[in-house]
N, C-alpha and C positions, 0 to 999 in steps of 0.2 A: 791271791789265789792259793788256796790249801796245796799240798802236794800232794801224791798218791801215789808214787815211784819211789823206792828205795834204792838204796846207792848201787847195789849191785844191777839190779834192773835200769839204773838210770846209765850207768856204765857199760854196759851190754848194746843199748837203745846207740848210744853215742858213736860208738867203734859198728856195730852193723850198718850206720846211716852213713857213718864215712867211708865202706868199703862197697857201700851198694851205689853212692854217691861220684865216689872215682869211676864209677865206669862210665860215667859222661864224658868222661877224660881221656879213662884208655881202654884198652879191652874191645868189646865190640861197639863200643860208643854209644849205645841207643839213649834213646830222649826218654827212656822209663826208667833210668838210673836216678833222673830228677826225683822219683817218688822217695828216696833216701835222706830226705830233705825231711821227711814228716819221722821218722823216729831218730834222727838228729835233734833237731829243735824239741821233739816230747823228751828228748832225754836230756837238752840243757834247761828246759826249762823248770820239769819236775813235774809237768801235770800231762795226764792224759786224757782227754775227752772221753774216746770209748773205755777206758776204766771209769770215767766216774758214770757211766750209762748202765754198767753192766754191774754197778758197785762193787769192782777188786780193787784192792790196796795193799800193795807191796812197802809203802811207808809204816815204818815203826811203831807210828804215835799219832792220830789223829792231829792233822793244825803242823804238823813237828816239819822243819823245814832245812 
């Protein structure tokens, strides 16, 4: 699977999903904290579906990983 996230954006993706993620934990606890789950994992993994629908690409180099 190509990637389409650059490090800065895959970095941003990963620290937002963690802090929208913790509020399942603490905070007001609600069960829509779980949606932090979805730019967690696009940002370990490196691809994003709605980028490649919309074709943006914050990767450097086509293929480049």
């Amino acid at each position: 699977m190509p990637c389409n996230e650059g490090v800065i954006d895959r970095g941003l993706r990963v620290v937002a999903g963690l802090a929208i993620l913790s509020l399942a934990f603490v905070g007001p606890q609600t069960p829509w904290a779980w949606f932090g789950l979805v730019p967690l994992l696009t940002g370990l993994v490196g691809y994003c579906p709605a980028y490649a629908l919309l074709g943006i690409r914050t990767c450097p180099a086509p293929g480049a990983r």
